[in-house]
C-alpha positions as CSV (number, residue, x, y, z in Angstrom):
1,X,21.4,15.4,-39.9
2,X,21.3,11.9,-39.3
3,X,20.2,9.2,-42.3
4,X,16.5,8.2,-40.7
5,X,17.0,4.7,-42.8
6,X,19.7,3.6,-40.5
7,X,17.1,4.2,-37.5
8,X,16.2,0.9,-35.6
9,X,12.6,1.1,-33.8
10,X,13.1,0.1,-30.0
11,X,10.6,-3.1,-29.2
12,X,9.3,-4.1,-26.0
13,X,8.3,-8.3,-26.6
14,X,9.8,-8.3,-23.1
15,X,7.7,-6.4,-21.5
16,X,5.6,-8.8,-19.8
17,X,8.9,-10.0,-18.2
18,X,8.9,-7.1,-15.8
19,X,6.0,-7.9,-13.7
20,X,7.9,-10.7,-12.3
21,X,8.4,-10.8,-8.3
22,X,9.5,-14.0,-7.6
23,X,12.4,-13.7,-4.6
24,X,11.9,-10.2,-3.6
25,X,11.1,-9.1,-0.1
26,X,8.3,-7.0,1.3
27,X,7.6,-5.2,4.0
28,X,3.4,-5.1,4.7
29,X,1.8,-3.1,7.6
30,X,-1.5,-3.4,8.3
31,X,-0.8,-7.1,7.5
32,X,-3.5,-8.9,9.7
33,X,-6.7,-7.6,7.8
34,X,-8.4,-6.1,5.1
35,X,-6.1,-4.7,2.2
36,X,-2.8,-5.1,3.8
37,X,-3.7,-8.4,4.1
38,X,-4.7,-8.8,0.4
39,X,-1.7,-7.5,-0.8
40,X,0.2,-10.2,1.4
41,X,-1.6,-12.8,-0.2
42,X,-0.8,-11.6,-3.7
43,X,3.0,-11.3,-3.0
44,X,3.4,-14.7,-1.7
45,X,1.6,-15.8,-4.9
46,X,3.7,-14.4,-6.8
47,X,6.6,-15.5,-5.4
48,X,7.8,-12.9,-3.1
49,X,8.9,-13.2,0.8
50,X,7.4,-11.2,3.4
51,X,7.6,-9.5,6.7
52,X,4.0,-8.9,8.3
53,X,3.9,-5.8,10.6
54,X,0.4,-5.3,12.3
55,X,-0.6,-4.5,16.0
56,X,-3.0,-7.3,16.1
57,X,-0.9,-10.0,17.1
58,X,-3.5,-12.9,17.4
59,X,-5.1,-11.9,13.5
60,X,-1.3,-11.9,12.5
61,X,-0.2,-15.2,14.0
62,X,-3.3,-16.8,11.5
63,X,-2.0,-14.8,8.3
64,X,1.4,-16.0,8.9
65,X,0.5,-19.6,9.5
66,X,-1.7,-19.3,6.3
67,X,1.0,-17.6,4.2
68,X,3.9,-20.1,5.3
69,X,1.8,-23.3,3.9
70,X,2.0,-20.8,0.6
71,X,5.4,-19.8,0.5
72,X,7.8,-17.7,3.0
73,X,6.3,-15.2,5.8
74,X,7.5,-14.1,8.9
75,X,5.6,-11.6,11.2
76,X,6.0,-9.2,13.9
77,X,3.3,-7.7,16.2
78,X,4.1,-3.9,16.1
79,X,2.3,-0.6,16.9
80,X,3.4,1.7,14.2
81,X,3.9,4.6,16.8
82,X,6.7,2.8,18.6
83,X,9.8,3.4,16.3
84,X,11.7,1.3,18.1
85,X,9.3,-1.6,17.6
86,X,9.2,-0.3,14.1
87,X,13.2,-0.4,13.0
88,X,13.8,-4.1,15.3
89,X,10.9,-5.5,13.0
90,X,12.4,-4.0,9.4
91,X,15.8,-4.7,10.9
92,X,14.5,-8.5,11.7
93,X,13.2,-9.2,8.1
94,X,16.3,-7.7,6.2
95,X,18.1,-10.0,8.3
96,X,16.1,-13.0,7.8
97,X,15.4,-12.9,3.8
98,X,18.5,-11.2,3.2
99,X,17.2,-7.8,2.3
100,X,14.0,-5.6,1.5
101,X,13.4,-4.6,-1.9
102,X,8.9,-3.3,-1.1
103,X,7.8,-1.6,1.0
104,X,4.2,-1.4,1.7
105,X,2.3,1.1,3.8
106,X,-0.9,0.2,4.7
107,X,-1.8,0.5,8.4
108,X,-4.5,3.0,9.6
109,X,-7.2,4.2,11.8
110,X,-10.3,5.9,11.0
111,X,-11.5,7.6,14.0
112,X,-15.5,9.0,13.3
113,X,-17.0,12.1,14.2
114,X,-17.1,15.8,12.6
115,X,-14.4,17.9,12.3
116,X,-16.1,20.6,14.4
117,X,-16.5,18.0,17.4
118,X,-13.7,15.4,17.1
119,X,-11.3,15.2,19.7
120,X,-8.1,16.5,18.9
121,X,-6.1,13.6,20.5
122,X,-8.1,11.4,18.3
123,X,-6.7,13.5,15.2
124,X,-3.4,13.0,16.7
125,X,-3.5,9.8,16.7
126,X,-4.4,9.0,13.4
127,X,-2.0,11.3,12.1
128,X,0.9,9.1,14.2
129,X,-0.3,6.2,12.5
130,X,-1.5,7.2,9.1
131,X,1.1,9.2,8.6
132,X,4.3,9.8,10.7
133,X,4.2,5.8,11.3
134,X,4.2,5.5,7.4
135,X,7.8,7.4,7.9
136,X,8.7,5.4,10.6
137,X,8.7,2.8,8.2
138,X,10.4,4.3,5.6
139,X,13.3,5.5,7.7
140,X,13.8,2.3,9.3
141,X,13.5,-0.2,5.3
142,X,15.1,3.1,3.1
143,X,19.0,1.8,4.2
144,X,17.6,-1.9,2.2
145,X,15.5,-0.6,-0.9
146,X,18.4,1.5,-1.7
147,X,20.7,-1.4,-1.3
148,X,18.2,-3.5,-3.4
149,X,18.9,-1.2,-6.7
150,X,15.1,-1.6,-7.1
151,X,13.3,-0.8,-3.9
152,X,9.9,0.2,-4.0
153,X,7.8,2.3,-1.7
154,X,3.8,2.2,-2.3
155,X,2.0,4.4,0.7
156,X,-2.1,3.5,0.9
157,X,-4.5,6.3,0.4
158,X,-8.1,6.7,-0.5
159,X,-10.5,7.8,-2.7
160,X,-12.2,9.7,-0.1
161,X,-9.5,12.1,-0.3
162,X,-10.6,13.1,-3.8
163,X,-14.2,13.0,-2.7
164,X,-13.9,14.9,1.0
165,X,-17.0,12.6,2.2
166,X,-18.0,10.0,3.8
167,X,-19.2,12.4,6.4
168,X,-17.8,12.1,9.9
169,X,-14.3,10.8,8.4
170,X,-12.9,14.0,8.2
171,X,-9.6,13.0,10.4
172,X,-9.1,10.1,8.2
173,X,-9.5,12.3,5.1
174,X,-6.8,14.8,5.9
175,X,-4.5,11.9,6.4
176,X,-4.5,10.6,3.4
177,X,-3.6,13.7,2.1
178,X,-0.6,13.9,4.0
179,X,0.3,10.5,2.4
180,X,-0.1,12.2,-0.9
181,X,2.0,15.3,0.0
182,X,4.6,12.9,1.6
183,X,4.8,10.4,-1.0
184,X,5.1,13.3,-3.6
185,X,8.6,14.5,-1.6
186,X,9.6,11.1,-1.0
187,X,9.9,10.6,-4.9
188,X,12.1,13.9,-5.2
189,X,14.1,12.3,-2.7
190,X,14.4,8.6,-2.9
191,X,14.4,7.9,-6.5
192,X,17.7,9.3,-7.4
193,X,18.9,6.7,-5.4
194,X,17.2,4.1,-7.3
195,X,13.7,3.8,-5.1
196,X,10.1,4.5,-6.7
197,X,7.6,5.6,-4.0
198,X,3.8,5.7,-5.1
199,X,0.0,5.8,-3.7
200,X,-2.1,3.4,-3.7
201,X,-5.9,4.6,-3.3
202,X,-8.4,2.2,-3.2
203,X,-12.1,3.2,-3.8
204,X,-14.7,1.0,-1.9
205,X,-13.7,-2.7,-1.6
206,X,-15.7,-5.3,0.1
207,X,-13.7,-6.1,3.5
208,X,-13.5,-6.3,7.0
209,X,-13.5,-2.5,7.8
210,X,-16.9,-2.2,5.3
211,X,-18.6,-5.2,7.2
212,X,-21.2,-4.5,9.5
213,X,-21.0,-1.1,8.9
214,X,-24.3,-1.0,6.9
215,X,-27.9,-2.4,7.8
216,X,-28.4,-2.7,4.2
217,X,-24.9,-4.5,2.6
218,X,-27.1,-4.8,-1.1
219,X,-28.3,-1.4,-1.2
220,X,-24.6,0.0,-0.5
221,X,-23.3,-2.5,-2.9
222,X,-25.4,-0.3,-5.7
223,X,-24.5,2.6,-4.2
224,X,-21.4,1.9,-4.8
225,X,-21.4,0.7,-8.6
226,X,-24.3,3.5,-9.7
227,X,-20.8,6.1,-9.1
228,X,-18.3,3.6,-10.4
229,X,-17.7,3.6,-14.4
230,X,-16.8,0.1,-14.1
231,X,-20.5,-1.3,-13.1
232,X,-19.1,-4.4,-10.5
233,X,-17.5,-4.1,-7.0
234,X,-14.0,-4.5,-6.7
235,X,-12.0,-7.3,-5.5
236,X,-9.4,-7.9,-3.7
237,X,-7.5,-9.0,-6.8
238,X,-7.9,-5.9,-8.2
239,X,-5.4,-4.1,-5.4
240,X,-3.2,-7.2,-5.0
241,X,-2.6,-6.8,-9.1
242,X,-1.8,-3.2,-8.8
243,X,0.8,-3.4,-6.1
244,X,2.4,-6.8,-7.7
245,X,2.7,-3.9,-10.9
246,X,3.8,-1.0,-8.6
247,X,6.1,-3.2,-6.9
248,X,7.8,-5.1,-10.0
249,X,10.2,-3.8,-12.4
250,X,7.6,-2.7,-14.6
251,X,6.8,0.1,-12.9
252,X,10.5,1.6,-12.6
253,X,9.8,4.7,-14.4
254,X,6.8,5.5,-12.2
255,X,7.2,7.7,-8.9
256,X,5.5,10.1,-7.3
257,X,2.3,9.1,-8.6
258,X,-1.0,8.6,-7.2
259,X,-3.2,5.4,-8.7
260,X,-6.6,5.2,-7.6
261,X,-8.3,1.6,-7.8
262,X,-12.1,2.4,-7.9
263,X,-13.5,1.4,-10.8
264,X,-13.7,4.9,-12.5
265,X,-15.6,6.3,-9.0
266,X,-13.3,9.5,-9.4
267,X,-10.5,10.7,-12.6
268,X,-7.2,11.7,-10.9
């Protein structure tokens, strides 16, 4: 048996150290708006490069003007179904930062009618984007995050796949629990090799898809924080915070996992 006095506790005053960014390169879809756009925002803050991917070319032209007066962005109007499209535009931004070390999944649709009534094609479509285009992009940046000894994958999902409502967003629902069943077997896979893939879901967040949506914008916002544990809406700060910590060093021994942002609305 070993002498217990001769033990030296482990300490962790680094720690903080490993939330650092600064010089990697990420790969954002959904890019032009809402969350994806967000999470572009935080990056460049922090110090990272990256490659915009979003089908709205005019939106994405602005976000990459915006980012470049910030730090280094370069963009590329792509419809996740096209995997051509798709491995030129991961293939371009390897090339021009000189690698990819995140990759960030965020690009959806969120077609609207019941299940019993929607049109099948519509389901089709949303599963090619939220789901088999999340692949696309993985296929096409997995060659780079393993290369980058620290390559990330963090996949978007949603608290409404914990809560099954709101009605009428069933399509979108069943989607984002694909991502979860996907993500899950990406982790068996990819992390030997040295890549953490994760999900992201967001509860309710005041953006672009929520505005308009509602006649009354106050009496949603207490909607809203009534089910939350944490008694505020969220911000965008809130996501751009947890990907900077799901894409940094500090979460290395984390994969697989599912971390939903929404203010205590649901316990995973």
């Amino acid at each position: 048996m070993q002498d217990s006095s001769e033990y030296t506790e482990p300490t962790a005053f680094d720690a903080s150290d490993l939330f650092n960014i600064e010089g990697r390169t990420a790969v954002i879809t959904g890019a032009a708006h809402g969350l994806g756009l967000a999470i572009a925002t935080a990056f460049v803050g922090a110090g990272a490069k990256v490659g915009l991917i979003d089908i709205d070319a005019d939106a994405l032209a602005g976000v990459e003007a915006m980012l470049n007066k910030r730090g280094q962005a370069v963009a590329h109007a792509v419809d996740v179904r096209d995997t051509d499209a798709v491995t030129a535009a991961v293939r371009a931004v390897a090339s021009q930062f000189g690698g990819i070390d995140i990759l960030v999944n965020d690009a959806a649709i969120f077609p609207s009618a019941p299940l019993a009534d929607i049109d099948l094609d519509e389901v089709a479509t949303a599963l090619d984007i939220n789901v088999v285009g999340y692949l696309r992009t993985v296929q096409a940046a997995l060659p780079y995050l393993e290369a980058s000894g620290r390559g990330r994958i963090i996949n978007f999902g949603s608290v409404t796949f914990f809560l099954g409502n709101p009605d009428g967003l069933g399509a979108y629902i069943a989607t984002k629990g694909a991502v979860v069943g996907l993500t899950r077997a990406l982790a068996r896979e990819v992390s030997p090799l040295g890549v953490t893939a994760n999900v992201l879901a967001p509860g309710a967040f005041p953006t672009r898809a929520e505005f308009g949506l509602y006649e009354d914008p106050a009496a949603f916002d207490r909607s809203v924080i009534e089910k939350q544990s944490v008694k505020r809406r969220g911000s965008v700060s809130d996501i751009g915070a947890t990907a900077i910590y799901l894409a940094s060093d500090a979460s290395a021994f984390v994969t697989g996992q599912t971390l939903l942002v929404d203010g205590g609305w649901t316990f995973n």
